[in-house]
N, C-alpha and C positions, 0 to 999 in steps of 0.2 A: 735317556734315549727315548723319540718318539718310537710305539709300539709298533708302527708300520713304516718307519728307517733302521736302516743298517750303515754303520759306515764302513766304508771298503777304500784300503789304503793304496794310491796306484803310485809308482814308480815308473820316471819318464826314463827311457833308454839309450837315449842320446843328447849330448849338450845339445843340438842344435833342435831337438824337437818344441815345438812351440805349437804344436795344435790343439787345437780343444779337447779337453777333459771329454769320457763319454759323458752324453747330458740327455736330458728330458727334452724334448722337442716342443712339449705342449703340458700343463698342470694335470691333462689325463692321459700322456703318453704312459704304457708298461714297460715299456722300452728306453734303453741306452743307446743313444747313437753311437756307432762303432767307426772311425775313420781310419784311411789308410794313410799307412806313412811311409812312403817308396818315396828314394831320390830323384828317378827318373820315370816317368809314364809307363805303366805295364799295359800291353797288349794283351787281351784275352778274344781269344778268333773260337770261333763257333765251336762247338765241342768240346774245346779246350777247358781243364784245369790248372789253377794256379792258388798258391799259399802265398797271401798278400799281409803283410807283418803290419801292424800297428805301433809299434814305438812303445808299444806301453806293457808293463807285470802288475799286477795286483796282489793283493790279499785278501780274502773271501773270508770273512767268520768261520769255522765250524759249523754247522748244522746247515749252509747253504750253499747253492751255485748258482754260477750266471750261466745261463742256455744264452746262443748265441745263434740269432736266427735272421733269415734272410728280412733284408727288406720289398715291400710289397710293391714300389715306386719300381724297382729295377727288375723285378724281374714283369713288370705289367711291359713296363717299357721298354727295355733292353733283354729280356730273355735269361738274368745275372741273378745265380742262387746258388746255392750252397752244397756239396755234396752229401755231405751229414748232416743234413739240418732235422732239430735242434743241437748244437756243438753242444760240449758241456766244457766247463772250466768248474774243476774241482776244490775244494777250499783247500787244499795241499798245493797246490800248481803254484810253482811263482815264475816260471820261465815267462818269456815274453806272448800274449797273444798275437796269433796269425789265424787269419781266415780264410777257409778252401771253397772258391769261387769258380761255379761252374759257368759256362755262356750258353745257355740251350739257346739263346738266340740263332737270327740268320745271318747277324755281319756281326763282325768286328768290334768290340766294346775296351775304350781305354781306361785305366782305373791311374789318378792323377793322385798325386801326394794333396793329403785332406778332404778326402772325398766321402762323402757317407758310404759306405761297405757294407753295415748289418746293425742288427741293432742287440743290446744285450735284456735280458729279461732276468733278475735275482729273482731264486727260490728258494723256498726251505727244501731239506732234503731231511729222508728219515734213513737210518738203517734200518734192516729187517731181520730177522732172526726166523730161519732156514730151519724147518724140521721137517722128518718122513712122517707120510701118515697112509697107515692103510686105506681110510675112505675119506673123502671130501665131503665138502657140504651139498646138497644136491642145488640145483637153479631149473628155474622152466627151460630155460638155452640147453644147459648141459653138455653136449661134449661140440654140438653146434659148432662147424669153423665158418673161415671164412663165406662169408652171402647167406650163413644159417639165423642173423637175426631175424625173419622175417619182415626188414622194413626194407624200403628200397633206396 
């Protein structure tokens, strides 16, 4: 196995789905293009949310996941993002992927079976191991919140 592939096993969920695999758009895209797979046109009206299913389950290795994030083309153009963006799909998860599709736009945006939707980005993930500690490490920032970096 190339050091910087993984292979992720997908399952199609209906005989009749025939849409393209997620794929690389470009040899330096980070992203999977994500497509919708509805049998009849979905309407998403301004404010509106809607969970648009893809046809497709996977299997993610162990140690990674795919964040699922808005693409940059819909929402420049149509106002079309994500509620949770970055989603996360777990390496446990095998139910089917669906993406939660906001319209901040001002009109009306239709989402057509095979349509580019989002795009997927694989990461490694790490667990972390949780412990109490009376005192932390100090930083120049230190307990600084939000607008306390000093840059603007």
């Amino acid at each position: 196995m190339d050091e910087k592939k993984i292979t992720i096993r997908v399952k199609r969920l209906s005989e009749g789905n025939h849409l393209p695999l997620p794929a690389y758009a470009s040899e330096g895209s980070s992203g999977l293009d994500i497509r919708a797979a509805v049998e009849e046109p979905v309407r998403l009206n301004p404010g509106e949310i809607k969970l648009i299913p893809t046809g497709l389950a996977m299997s993610i290795p162990p140690g990674f996941e795919a964040q699922i994030r808005p693409r940059s083309g819909l929402a420049l153009r149509h106002g079309i993002g994500m509620v949770n963006s970055p989603g996360t799909i777990d390496s446990d998860y095998r139910g089917e992927i669906a993406i939660i599709l906001i319209n901040w736009g001002k009109t009306a945006y239709v989402i057509r079976n095979g349509d580019r939707i989002a795009q997927m980005v694989i990461s490694r993930t790490y667990h972390a191991e949780i412990i109490v500690a009376e005192k932390l490490d100090g930083t120049e920032r230190g307990a600084g919140g939000f607008g306390h970096s000093g840059k603007d």
